[in-house]
C-alpha positions as CSV (number, residue, x, y, z in Angstrom):
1,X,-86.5,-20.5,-11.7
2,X,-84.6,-22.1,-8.8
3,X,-82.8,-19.1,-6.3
4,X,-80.2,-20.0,-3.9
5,X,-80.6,-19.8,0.1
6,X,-79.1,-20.3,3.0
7,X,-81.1,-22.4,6.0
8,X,-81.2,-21.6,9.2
9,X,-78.4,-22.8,11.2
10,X,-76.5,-23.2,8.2
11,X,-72.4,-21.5,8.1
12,X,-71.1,-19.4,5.5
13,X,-67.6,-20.8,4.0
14,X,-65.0,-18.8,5.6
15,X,-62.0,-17.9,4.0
16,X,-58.8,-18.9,5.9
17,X,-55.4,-16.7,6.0
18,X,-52.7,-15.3,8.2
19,X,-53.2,-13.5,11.3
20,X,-51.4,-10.5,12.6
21,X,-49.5,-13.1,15.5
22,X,-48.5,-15.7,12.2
23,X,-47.7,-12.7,10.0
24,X,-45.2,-11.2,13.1
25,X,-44.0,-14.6,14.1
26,X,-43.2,-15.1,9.6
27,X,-41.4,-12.0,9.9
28,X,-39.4,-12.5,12.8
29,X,-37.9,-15.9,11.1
30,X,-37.2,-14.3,7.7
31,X,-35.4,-11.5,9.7
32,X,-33.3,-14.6,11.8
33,X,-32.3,-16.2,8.4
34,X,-31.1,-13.3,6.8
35,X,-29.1,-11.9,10.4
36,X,-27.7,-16.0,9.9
37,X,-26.8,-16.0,6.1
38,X,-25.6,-12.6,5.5
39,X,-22.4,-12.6,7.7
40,X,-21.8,-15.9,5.5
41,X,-22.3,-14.3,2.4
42,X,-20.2,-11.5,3.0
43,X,-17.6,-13.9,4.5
44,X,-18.1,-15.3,1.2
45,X,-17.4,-12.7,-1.0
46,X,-14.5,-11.5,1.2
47,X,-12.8,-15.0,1.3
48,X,-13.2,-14.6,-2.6
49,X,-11.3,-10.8,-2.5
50,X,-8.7,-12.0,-0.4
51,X,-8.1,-14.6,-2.8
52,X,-7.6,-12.2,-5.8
53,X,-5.5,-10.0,-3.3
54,X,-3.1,-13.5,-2.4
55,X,-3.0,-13.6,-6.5
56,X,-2.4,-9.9,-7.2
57,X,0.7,-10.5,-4.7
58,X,1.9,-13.7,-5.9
59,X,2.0,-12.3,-9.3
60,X,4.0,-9.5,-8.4
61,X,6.5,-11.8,-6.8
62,X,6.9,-13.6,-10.2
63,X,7.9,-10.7,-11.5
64,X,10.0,-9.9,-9.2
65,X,11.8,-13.2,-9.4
66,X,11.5,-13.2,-13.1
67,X,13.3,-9.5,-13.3
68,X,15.9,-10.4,-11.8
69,X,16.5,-13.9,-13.7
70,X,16.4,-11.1,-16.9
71,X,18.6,-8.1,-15.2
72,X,20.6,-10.0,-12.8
73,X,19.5,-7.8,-9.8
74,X,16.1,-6.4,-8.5
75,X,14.7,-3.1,-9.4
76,X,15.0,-0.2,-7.2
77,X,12.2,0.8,-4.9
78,X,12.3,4.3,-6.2
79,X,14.6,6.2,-8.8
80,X,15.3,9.9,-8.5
81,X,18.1,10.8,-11.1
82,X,19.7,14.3,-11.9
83,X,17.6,14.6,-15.1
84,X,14.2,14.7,-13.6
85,X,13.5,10.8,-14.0
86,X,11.7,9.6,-10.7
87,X,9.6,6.5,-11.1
88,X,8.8,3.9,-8.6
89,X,9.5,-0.3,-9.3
90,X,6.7,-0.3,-10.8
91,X,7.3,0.8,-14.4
92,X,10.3,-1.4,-14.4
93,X,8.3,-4.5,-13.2
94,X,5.3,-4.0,-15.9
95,X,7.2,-6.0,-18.5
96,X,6.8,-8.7,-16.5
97,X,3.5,-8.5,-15.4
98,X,2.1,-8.7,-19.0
99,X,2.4,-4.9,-19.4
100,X,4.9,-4.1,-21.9
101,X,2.8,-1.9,-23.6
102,X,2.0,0.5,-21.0
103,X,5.7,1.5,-20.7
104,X,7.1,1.0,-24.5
105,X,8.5,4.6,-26.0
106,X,5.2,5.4,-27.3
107,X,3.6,5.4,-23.9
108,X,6.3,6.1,-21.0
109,X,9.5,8.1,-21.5
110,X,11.7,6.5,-19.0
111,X,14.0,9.8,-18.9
112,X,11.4,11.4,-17.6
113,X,9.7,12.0,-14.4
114,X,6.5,9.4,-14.0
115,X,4.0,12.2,-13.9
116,X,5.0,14.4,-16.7
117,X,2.7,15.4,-19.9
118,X,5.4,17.9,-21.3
119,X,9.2,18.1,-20.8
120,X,8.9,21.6,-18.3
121,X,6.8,23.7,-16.5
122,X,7.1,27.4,-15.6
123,X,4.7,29.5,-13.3
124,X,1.9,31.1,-15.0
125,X,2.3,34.8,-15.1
126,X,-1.9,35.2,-15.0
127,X,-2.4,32.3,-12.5
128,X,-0.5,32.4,-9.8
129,X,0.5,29.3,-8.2
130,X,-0.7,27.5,-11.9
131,X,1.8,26.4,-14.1
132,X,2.4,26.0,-17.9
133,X,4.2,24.0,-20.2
134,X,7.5,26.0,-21.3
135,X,7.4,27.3,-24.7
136,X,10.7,25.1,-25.7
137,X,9.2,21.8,-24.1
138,X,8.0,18.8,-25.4
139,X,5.5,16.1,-25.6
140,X,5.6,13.0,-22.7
141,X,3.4,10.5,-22.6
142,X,4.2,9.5,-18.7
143,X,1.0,11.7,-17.5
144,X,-1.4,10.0,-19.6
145,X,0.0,6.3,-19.2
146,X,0.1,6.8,-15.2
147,X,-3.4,8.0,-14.6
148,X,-4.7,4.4,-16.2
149,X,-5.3,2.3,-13.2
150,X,-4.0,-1.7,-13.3
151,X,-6.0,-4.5,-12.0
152,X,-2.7,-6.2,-10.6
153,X,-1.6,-3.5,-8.2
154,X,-4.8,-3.1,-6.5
155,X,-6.1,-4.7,-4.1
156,X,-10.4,-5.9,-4.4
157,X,-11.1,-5.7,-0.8
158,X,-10.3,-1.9,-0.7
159,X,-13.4,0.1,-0.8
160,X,-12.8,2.7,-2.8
161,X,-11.1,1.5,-6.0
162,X,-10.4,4.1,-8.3
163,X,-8.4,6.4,-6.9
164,X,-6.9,9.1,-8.2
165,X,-3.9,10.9,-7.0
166,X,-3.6,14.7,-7.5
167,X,-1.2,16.7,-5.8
168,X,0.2,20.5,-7.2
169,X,4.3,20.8,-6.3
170,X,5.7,24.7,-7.2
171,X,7.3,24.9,-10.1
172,X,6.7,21.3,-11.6
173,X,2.7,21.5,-11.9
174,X,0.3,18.5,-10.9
175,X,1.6,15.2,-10.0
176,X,-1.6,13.0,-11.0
177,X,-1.4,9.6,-11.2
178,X,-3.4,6.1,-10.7
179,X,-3.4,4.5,-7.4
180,X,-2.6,1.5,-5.7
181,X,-2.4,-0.6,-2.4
182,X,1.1,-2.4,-3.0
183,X,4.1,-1.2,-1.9
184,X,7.5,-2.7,-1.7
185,X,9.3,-1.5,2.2
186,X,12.9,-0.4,1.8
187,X,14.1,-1.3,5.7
188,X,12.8,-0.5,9.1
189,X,13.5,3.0,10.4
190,X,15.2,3.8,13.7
191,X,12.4,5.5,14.9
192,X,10.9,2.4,15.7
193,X,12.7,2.0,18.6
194,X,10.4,4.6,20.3
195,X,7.9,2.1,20.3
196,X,9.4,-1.2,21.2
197,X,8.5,-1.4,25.5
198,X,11.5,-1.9,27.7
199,X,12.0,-5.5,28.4
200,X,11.2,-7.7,25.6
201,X,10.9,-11.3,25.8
202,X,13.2,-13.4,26.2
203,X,14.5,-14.3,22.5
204,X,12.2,-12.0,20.6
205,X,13.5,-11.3,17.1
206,X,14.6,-7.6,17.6
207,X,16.0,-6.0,14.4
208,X,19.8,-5.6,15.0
209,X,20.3,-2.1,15.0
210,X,24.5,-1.0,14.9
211,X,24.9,0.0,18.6
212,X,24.2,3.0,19.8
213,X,21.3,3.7,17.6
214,X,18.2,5.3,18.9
215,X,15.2,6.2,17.8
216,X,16.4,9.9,16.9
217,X,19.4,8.3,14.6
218,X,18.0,8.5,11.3
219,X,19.4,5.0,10.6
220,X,17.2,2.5,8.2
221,X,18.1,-1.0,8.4
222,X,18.3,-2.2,4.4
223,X,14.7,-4.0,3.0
224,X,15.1,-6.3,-0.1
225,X,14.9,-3.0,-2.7
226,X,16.5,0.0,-1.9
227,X,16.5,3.7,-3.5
228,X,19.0,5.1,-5.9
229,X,19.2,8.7,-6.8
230,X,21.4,11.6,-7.7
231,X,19.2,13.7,-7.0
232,X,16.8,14.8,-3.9
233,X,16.6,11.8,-1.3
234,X,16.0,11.4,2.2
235,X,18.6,12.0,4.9
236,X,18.9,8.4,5.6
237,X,19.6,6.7,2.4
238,X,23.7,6.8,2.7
239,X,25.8,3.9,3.1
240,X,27.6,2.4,6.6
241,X,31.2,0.9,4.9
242,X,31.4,-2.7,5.5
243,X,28.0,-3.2,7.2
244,X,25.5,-5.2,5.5
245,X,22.5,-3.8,7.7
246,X,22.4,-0.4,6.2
247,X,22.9,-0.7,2.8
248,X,21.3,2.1,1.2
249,X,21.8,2.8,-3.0
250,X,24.0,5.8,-3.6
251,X,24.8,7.8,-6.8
252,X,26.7,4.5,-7.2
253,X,24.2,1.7,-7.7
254,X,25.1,-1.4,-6.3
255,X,21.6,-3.4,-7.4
256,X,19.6,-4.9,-5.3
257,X,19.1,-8.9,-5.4
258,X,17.9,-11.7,-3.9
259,X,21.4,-13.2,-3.0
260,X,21.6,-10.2,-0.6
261,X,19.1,-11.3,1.7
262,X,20.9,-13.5,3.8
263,X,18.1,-13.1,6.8
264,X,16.6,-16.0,4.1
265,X,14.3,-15.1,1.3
266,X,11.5,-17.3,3.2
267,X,12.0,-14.6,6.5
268,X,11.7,-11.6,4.7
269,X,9.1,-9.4,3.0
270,X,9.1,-8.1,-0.2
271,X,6.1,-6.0,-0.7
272,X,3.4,-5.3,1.4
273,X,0.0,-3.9,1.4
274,X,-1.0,0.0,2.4
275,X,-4.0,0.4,0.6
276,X,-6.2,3.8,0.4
277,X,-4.0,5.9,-0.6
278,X,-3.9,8.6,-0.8
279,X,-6.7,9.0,1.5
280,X,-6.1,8.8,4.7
281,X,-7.1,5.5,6.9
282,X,-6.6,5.6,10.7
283,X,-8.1,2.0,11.8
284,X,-11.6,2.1,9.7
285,X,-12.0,6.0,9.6
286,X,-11.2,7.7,6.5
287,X,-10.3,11.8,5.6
288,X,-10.9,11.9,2.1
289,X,-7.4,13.3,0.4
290,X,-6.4,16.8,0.1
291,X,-2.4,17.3,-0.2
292,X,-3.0,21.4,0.2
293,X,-1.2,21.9,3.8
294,X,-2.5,25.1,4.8
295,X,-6.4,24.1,4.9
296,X,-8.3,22.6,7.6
297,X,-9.0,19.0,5.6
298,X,-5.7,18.7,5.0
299,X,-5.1,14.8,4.6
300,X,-2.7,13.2,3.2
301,X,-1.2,9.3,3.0
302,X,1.3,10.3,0.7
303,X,2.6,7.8,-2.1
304,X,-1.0,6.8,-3.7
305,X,0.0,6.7,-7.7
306,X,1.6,3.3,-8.3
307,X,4.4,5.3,-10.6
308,X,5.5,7.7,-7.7
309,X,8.7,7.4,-6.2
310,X,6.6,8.2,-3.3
311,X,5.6,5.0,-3.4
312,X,7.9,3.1,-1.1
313,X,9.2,3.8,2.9
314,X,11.4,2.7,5.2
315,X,8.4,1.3,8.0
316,X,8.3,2.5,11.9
317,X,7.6,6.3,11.7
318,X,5.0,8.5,12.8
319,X,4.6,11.0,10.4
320,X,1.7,13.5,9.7
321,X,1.9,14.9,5.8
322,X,0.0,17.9,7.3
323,X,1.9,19.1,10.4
324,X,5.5,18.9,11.6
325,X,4.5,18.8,15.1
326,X,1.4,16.0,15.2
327,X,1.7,12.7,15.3
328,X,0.0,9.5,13.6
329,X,-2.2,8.5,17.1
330,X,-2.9,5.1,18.0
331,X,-0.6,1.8,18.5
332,X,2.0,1.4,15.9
333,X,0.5,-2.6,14.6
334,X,-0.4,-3.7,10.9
335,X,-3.8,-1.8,9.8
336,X,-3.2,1.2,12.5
337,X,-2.9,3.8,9.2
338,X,-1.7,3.6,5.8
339,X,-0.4,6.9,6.0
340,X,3.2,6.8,4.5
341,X,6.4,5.7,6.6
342,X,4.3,3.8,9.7
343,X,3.4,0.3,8.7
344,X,1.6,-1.8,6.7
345,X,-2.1,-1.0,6.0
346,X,-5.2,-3.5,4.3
347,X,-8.9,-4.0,4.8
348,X,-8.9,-7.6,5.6
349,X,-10.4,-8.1,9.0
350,X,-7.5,-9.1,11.1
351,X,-4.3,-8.4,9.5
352,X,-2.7,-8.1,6.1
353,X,-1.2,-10.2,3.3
354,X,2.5,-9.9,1.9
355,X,4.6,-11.2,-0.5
356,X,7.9,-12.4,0.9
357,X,11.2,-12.9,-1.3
358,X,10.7,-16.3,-1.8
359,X,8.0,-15.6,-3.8
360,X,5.7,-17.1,-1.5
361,X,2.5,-14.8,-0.1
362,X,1.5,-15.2,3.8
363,X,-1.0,-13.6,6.4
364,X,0.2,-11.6,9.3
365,X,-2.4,-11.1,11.7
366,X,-2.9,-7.8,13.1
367,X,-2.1,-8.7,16.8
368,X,1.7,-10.0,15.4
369,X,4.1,-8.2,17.5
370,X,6.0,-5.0,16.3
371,X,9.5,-6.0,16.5
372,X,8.8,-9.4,14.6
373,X,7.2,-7.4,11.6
374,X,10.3,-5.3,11.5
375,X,12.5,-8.6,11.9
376,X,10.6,-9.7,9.1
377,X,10.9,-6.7,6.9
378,X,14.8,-6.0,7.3
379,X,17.3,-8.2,4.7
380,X,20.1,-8.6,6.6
381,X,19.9,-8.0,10.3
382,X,20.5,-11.6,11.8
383,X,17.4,-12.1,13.8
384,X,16.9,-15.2,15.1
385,X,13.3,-15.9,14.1
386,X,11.3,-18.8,12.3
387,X,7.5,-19.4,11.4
388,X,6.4,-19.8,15.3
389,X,7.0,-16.0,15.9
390,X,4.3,-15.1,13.5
């Protein structure tokens, strides 16, 4: 029987593999590949969300356009009526957006407020500060239609998609409803004028305020849709005889349209984006939502559900749902806050996307000055701008 041995002077084999030095320096190159492909990656995927944002917007522009080839005029930004029927554009544009069903009789009671399940609410005896369907009231199907969320008014880059608003007013119960991160700006507020700096340059596009407006005037200077109500609407929304620039609905409707926008439907927005609703965004910080006033989270960014006739502002304000004495901080551009009344809010790096009359949907960077997004949000105010201001 032959047995195996190893000679003097002869090696064993040796078995080759990494070292510590080529494991660290394999490592270290993995780690540089993926710090190089995955700011392209998410650029990636972010270029793809803002493309389904630009067709979300478009869309809604067709529909605007498309309403108003079927009803002759736009639909109003908000509706507050005598009866109790408040309702944002929204329900009126579904039709058009391939949405009939969501507001046919069976599923939305257009005489009817937008959040309602029965026809009235009374305080509950056992429960105070709860409320109770009235024992003569009826069935509406607006609270269970308006709490179903639709692709087409959101927008994919926003972080938090399904959002819910919830919100408990005396003596009507709780408002809940779907959210979403379109909006459609009803004029520029005077208050803006507060933060316009003393000398502007020469030929800047300044929205053409009636003269001696200031910043305390309570005037709004008309966007493409404007409000109609009889019943409970702001201070501002009143009508200035003879001058086109404030041209806020009355009990009277004079409809909106697109003929009315003599600014030119290429120079003026039509919808816009303040997304996160109705939590609260100040620049890329976030206060989750609670609408209670009294407690120490209070947050608000009021006009979430895409039903509410909360939905829509006049832009330029600084207002704090919580407190009648603080402020919304920080410079007044696009993405400061999407908190309701003070601009136009997204979550694209470097500005926001909006749908102008024309149907046509364009970028505003965030560093576009303040008095050419107002220019470009009022209807009729005259200014002298073009495509090399923004």
């Amino acid at each position: 029987m032959k047995t195996s041995s190893i000679s003097v002077g002869q090696s064993r084999p040796r078995h080759h593999g990494f070292t510590l030095v080529e494991l660290l320096v394999v490592i270290v190159i993995i780690g540089i590949l993926i710090s190089i492909l995955l700011p392209a990656v998410q650029h990636a995927r972010e270029a793809a969300r803002r493309a389904s944002c630009q067709s979300n917007m478009r869309q809604l522009g067709l529909a605007f356009h498309s309403y108003e080839a079927s009803h002759r005029s736009l639909p109003y930004s908000k509706r507050v009526e005598s009866d109790g029927a408040a309702r944002s554009w929204a329900p009126d544009l579904l039709p058009f957006l391939e949405q009939a069903n969501l507001v046919s009789n069976a599923n939305y009671d257009l005489d009817q407020d937008w959040w309602r399940l029965k026809s009235s609410y009374i305080a509950d005896p056992a429960n105070p500060g709860s409320f109770i369907p009235a024992t003569n009231s009826t069935d509406v199907p607006n609270g269970v239609t308006v709490q179903k969320h639709v692709d087409v008014f959101m927008c994919p880059t926003t972080p938090i998609q399904d959002r819910t608003q919830f919100k408990s007013d005396p003596g009507v119960g709780h408002k809940i409803g779907a959210c979403g991160d379109y909006f459609t700006p009803e004029g520029v507020h005077s208050a803006i004028l507060a933060e316009f700096p003393a000398t502007l340059p020469l030929g800047a596009p300044v929205p053409g305020f009636p003269a001696g407006t200031t910043a305390s005037s309570n005037v709004v200077l008309s966007g493409v849709l404007q409000p109609f109500g009889a019943g409970t609407l702001p201070s501002w929304t009143t009508t200035v005889t003879g001058d086109p620039r404030i041209d806020m609905i009355r009990v009277s409707p004079r409809p909106a349209s697109l003929s009315r926008v003599t600014d030119g439907t290429s120079n003026t927005i039509m919808v816009g984006e303040c997304a996160g609703r109705e939590d609260v965004w100040r620049g890329r910080e976030m206060k989750p939502a609670n609408a209670e006033k009294t407690a120490s989270t209070c947050a608000r960014a009021r006009g979430g559900a895409w039903a509410t006739n909360d939905s829509s502002y006049p832009i330029g304000q600084r207002l704090d749902w919580c407190s009648t004495t603080a402020t919304i901080p920080g410079k007044m551009v696009i993405n400061n806050s999407n908190e309701w009344g003070h601009l136009y809010y997204s979550f694209h790096d470097g500005g926001s996307q909006f749908t102008f009359a024309d149907g046509s949907v364009r970028f505003l960077s965030d560093k576009t000055a303040l008095w050419v997004v107002a220019s470009l949000t009022t209807r009729a105010s005259a200014e002298a701008i073009s495509s090399t201001d923004y």
